[in-house]
C-alpha positions as CSV (number, residue, x, y, z in Angstrom):
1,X,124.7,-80.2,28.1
2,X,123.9,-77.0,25.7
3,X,126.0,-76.3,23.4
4,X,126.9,-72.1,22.4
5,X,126.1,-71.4,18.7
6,X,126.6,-67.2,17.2
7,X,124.4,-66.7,14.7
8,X,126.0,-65.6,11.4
9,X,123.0,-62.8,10.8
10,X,123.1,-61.0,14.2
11,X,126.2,-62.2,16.0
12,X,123.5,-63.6,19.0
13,X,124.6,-66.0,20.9
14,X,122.1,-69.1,21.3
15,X,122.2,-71.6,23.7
16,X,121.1,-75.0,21.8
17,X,120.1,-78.2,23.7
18,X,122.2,-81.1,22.4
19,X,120.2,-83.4,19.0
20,X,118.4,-79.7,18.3
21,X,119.5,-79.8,14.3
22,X,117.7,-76.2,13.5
23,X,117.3,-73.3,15.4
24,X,115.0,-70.3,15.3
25,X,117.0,-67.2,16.4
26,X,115.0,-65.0,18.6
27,X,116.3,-61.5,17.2
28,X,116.9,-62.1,13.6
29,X,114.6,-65.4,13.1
30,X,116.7,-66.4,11.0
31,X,116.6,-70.6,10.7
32,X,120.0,-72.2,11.2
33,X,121.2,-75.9,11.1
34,X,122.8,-77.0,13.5
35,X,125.7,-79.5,12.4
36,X,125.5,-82.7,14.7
37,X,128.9,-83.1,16.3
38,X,130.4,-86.6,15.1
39,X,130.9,-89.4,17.7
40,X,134.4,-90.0,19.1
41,X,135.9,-92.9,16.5
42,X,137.4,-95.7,18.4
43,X,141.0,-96.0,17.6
44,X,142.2,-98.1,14.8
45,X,142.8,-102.1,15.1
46,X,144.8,-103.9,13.1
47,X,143.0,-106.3,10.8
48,X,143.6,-110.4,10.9
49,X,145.5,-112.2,8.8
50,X,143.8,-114.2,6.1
51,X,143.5,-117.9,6.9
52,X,145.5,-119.7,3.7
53,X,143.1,-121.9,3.3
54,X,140.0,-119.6,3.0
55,X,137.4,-119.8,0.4
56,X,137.4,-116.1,-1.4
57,X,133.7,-114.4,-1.3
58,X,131.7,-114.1,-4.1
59,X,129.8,-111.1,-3.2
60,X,131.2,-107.8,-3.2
61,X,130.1,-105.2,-0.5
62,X,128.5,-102.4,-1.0
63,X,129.7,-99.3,-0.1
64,X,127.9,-97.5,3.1
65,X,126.0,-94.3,2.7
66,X,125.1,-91.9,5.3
67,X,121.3,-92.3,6.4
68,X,119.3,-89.6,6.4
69,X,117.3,-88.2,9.2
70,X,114.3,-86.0,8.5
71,X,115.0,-82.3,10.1
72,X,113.1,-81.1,13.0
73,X,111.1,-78.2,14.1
74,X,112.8,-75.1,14.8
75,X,113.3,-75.1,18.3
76,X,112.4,-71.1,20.2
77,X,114.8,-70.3,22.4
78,X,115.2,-67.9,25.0
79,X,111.5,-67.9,26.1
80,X,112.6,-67.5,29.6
81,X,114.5,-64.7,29.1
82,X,111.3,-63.3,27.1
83,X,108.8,-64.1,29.8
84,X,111.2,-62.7,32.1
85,X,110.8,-59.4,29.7
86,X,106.9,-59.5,29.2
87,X,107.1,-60.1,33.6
88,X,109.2,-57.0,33.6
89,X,107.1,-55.1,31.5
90,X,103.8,-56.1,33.1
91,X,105.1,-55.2,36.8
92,X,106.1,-52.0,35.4
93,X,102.6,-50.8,34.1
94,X,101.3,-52.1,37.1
95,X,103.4,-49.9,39.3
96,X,102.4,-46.9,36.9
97,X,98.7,-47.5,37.4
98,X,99.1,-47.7,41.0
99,X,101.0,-44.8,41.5
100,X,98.5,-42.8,39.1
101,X,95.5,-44.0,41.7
102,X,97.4,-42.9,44.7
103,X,97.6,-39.9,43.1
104,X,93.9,-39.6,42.3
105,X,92.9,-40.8,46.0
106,X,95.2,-38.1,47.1
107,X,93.5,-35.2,45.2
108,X,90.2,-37.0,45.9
109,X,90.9,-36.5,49.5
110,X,92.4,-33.0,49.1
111,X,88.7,-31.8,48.0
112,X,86.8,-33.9,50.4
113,X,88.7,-32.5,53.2
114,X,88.7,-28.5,51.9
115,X,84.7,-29.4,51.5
116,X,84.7,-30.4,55.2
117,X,85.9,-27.6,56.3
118,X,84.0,-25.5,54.2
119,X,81.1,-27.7,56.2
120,X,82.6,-27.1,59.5
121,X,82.4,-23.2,59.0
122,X,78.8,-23.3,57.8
123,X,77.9,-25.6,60.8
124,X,79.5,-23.1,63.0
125,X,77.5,-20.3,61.4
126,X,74.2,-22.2,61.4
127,X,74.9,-23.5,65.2
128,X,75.0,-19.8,65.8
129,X,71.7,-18.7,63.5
130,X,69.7,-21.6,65.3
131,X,71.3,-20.1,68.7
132,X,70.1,-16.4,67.7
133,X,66.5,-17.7,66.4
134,X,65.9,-19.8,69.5
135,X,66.5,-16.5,72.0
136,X,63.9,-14.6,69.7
137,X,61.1,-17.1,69.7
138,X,61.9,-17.1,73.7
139,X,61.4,-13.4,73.7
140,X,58.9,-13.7,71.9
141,X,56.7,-16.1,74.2
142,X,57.6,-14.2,77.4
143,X,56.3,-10.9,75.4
144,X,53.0,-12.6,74.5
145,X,52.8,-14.4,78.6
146,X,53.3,-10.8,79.4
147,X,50.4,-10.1,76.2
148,X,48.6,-12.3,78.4
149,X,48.7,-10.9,81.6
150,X,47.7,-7.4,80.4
151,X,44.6,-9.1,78.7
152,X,43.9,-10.7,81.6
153,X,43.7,-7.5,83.5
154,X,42.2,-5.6,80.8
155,X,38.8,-8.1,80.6
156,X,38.8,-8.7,84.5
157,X,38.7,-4.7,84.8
158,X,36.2,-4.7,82.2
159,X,33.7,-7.9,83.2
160,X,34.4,-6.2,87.1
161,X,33.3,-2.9,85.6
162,X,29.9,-4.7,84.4
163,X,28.9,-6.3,87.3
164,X,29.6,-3.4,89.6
165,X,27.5,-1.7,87.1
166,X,24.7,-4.4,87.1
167,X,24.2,-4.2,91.0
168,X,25.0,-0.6,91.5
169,X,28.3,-0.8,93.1
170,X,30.5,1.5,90.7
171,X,30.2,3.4,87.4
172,X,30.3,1.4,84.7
173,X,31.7,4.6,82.4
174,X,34.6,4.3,84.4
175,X,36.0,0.7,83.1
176,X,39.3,0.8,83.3
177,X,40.2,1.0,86.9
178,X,43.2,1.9,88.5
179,X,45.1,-1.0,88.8
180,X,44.9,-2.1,85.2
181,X,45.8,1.4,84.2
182,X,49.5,0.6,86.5
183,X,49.7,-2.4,84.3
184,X,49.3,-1.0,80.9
185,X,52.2,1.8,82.0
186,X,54.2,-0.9,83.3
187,X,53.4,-4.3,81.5
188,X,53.0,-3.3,78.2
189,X,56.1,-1.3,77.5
190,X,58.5,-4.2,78.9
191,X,56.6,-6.7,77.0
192,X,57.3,-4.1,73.9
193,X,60.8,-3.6,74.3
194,X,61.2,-8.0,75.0
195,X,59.1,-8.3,72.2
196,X,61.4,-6.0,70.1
197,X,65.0,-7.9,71.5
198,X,63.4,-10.8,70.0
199,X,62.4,-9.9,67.0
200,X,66.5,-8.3,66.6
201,X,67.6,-11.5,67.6
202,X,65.3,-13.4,64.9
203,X,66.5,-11.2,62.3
204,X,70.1,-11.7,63.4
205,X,69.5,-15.4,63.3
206,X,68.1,-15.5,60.0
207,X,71.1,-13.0,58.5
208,X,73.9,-15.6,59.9
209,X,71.7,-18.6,58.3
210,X,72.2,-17.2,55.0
211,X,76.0,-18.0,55.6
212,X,74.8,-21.3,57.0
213,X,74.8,-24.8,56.0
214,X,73.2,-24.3,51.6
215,X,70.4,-26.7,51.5
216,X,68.9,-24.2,54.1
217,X,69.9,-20.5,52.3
218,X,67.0,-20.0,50.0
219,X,64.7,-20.4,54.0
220,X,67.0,-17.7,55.7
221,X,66.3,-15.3,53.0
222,X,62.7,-15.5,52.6
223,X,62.4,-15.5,56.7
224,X,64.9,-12.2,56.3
225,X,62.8,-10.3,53.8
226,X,59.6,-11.4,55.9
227,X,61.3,-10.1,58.9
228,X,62.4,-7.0,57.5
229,X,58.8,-6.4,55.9
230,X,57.3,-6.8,59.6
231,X,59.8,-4.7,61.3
232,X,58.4,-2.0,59.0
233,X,54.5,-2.9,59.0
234,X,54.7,-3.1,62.5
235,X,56.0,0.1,63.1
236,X,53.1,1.3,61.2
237,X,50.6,-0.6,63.0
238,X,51.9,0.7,66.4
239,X,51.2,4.1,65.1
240,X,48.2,3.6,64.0
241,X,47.3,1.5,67.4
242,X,48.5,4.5,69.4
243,X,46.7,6.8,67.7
244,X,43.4,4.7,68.1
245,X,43.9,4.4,72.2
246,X,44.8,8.3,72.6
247,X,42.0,9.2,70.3
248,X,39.1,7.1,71.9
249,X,37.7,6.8,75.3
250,X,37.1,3.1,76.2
251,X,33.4,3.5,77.1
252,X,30.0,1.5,75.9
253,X,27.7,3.2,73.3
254,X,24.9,1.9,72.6
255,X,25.0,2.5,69.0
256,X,28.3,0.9,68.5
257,X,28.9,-2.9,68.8
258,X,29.9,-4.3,72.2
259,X,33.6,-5.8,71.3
260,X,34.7,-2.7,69.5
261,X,34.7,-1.2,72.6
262,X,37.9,-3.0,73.8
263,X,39.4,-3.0,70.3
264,X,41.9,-0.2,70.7
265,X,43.2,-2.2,73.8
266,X,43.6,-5.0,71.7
267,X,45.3,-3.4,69.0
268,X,47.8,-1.8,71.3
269,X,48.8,-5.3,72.3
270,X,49.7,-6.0,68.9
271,X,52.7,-3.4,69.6
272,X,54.1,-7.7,71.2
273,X,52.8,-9.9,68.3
274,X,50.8,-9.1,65.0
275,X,49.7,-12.6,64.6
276,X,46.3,-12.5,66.4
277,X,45.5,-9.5,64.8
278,X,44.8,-11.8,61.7
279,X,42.1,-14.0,64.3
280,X,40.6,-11.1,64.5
281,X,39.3,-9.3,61.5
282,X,37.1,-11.8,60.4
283,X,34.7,-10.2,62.7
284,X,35.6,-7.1,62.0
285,X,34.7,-7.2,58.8
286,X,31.5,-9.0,59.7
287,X,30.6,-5.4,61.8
288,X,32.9,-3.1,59.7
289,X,34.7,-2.0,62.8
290,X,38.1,-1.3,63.0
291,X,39.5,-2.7,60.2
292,X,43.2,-2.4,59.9
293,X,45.0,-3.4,56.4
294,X,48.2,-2.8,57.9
295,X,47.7,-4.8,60.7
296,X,47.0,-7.9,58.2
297,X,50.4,-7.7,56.1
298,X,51.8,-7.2,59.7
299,X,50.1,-10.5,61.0
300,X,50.8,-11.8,57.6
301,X,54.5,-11.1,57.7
302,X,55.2,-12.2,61.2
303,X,53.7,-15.3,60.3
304,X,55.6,-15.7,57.3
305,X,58.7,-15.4,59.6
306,X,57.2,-18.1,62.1
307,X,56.8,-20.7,59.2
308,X,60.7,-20.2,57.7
309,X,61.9,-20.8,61.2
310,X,60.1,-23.7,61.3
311,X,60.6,-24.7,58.0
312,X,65.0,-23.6,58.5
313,X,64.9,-25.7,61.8
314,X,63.3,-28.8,60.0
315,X,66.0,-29.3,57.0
316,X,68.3,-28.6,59.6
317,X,67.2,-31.4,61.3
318,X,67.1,-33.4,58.6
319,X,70.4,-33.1,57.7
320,X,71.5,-34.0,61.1
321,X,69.8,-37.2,60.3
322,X,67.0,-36.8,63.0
323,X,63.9,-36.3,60.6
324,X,61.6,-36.6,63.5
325,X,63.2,-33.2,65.4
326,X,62.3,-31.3,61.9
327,X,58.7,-32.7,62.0
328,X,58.3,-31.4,65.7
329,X,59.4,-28.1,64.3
330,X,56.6,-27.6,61.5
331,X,54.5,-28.2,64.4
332,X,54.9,-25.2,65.7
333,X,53.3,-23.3,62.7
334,X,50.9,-26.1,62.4
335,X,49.5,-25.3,65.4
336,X,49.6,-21.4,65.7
337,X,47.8,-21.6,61.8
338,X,45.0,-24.1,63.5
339,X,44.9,-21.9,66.7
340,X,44.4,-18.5,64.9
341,X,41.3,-19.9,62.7
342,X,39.6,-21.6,65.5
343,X,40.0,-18.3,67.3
344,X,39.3,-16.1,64.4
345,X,35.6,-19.0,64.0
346,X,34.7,-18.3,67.4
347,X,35.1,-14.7,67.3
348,X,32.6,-14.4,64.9
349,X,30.3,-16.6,66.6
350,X,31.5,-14.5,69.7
351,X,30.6,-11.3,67.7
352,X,27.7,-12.5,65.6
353,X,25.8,-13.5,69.5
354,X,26.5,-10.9,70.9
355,X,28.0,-7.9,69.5
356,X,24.4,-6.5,68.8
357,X,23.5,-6.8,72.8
358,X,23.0,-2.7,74.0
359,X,24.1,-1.6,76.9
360,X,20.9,-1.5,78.9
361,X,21.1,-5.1,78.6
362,X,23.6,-5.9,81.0
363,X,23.0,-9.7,81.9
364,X,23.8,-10.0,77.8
365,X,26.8,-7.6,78.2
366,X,28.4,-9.0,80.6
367,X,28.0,-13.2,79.1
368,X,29.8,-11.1,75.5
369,X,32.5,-9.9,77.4
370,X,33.3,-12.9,79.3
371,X,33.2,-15.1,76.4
372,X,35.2,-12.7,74.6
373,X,37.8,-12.5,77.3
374,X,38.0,-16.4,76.8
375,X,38.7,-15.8,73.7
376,X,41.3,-13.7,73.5
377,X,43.0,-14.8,76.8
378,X,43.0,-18.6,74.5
379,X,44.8,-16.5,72.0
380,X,47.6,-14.8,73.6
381,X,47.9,-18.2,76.0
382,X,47.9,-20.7,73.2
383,X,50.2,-18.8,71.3
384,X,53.1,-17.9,74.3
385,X,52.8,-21.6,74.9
386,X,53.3,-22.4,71.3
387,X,56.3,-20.1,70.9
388,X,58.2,-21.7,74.3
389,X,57.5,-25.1,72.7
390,X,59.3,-24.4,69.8
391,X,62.3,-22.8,71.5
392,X,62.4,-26.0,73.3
393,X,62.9,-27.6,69.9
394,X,65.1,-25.1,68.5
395,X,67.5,-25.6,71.1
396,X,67.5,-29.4,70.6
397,X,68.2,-29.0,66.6
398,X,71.1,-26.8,67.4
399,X,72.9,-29.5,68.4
400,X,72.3,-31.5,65.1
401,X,73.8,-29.0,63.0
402,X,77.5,-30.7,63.4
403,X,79.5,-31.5,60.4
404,X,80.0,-35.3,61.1
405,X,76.4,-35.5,61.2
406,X,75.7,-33.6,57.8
407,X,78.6,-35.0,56.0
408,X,77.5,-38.5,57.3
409,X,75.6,-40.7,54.4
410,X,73.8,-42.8,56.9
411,X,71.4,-42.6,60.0
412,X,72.6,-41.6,63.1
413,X,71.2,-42.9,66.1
414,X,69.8,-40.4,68.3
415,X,72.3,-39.7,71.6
């Protein structure tokens, strides 16, 4: 059983296992010896009497002396109560680190969640820019089916006018007849004033996607300064246009090349869409006929606005995690950009055949303006068609722009 020993140095009391004969004191160290505690003496017997007869002993005794034991280690004690401490001390570091990451995770969370709904409101505002943009580029193609219609019209009056003319059945100074001259009163001003809602909406769409989602910002604002720059060339152009149709007769002279004949109807359509007006020239300065600057930076600008929807609905796409959605968006101005230069080539094959036919020629005139007529009804077709495709696509993209989906690290399936 331990025995209890107080240290003389520091007063400790020290718990010593019994045969320990020096102690290390775990306060003071200080290196005591321990005193072992005598045996318990058996109690005194009374010695025997000497025999009388016994021979004495000739050797005297020696006297005893204490053997001596060589000390032992210092014993540690307490190393329990120590480790006990140093567990103590441990667990309570432990619990201060934990309660310092809890804290981090907390404030870690605090920013992810003010960022997500900092997310959520651009997602609402880009949901609504896509919404906006997709109405315009439907206004847009009905203005240009309604572009088509008119130039439909416009070259059956005309081709009607020839052959009348070729077998003697009307007067071919009169081409424009009185049904196409209802449909330009009619046609052309409602295709103007959808043509105009959509280009309102567009630039509506484009001001709310500067608020929008950021990767997608520096896109808004170039296809807002582009719009803004077409509102005002186009206004321009329509003068000019109007001018053009008041001031000349729509007749054939045979000093002037065929097409440029229907040119000022042509350039009144581009009061719906600038865009062909860039097919166009090409020939026109082959002939150096009606060449309009402003109606280039119009066509120019318009197209400009074309490719930063595209180009807004793509990263949109992308950060909805549906890449192929933004690559069927950039189709869209892939396709008006390949349709305006195969129309723009064959109009200067178109004009270059037969441009130089004169009007006594009428077999010749009447083969230029149907091939013309093909033309141009390929351009205002190809292009409406275009346009409603890609409102198709906007709309789909609209509902990518969610915050789960942008704030998601991974692919997500399509739904």
């Amino acid at each position: 059983m331990a025995e209890l020993y107080s240290c003389p140095t520091c007063q400790t009391l020290l718990r010593v296992p019994p045969g320990v004969e020096t102690v290390l004191c775990p306060k003071c160290q200080t290196v005591l010896s321990i005193a072992p505690s005598a045996p318990a003496s058996p109690p005194p017997t009374a010695a025997a009497p000497p025999l009388p007869f016994a021979p004495k002993s000739k050797t005297k005794a020696k006297p005893s002396q204490p053997e001596t034991k060589k000390p032992k280690k210092a014993v540690l004690v307490d190393e329990a109560a120590d480790a006990a401490e140093a567990h103590e001390v441990s667990e309570a570091e432990r619990k201060r680190t934990m309660r310092k990451e809890i804290v981090e995770l907390e404030k870690k969370q605090e920013r992810q969640e003010e960022k997500y709904q900092e997310l959520t409101q651009e997602c609402a505002r880009g949901q609504f820019a896509i919404d906006l943009i997709k109405w315009g580029v439907k206004c847009q193609a009905l203005a240009v089916a309604l572009e088509v219609i008119v130039m439909l019209v416009f070259v059956v009056a005309i081709v009607g006018a020839v052959a009348g003319s070729m077998t003697g059945k009307t007067n071919s100074a009169d081409l424009l007849g009185n049904g196409f001259r209802v449909v330009l009163t009619v046609v052309v001003p409602l295709a103007m004033v959808i043509s105009s809602l959509g280009i309102l909406s567009l630039t509506t769409g484009m001001g709310y996607a500067m608020f929008g989602p950021k990767k997608a910002r520096h896109v808004a604002i170039l296809g807002m300064v582009a719009s803004i720059l077409h509102i005002a060339a186009s206004i321009v152009q329509a003068i000019w246009a109007i001018r053009m149709f008041i001031r000349k007769e729509i007749y054939i002279d045979a000093t002037q090349p065929l097409w440029q004949q229907a040119q000022p109807i042509f350039d009144l359509c581009g009061l719906i869409t600038d865009i062909p007006l860039l097919s166009e020239h090409p020939a026109r300065f082959m002939w150096r006929y009606n060449v309009s600057w402003v109606g280039i930076v119009a066509g120019a600008l318009e197209f400009t606005r074309l490719v930063s929807v595209c180009l807004l609905a793509q990263i949109y796409a992308e950060e909805g995690k549906a890449v192929e959605k933004g690559h069927a968006s950039l189709k869209g101005a892939y396709r008006v950009f390949w349709l305006m230069l195969l129309a723009g080539l064959f109009r200067v094959l178109a004009a270059y055949s037969f441009d130089w036919v004169r009007p006594n020629d009428e077999f010749m005139v009447f083969v230029g303006l149907v091939v013309h007529g093909i033309i141009t009804f390929s351009i205002t077709m190809g292009l409406a068609m275009i346009l409603y495709s890609l409102s198709n696509v906007l709309d789909d993209i609209k509902e990518l722009v969610d915050p789960i989906r942008f704030a998601s690290k991974v692919p997500i399936s399509e739904y």
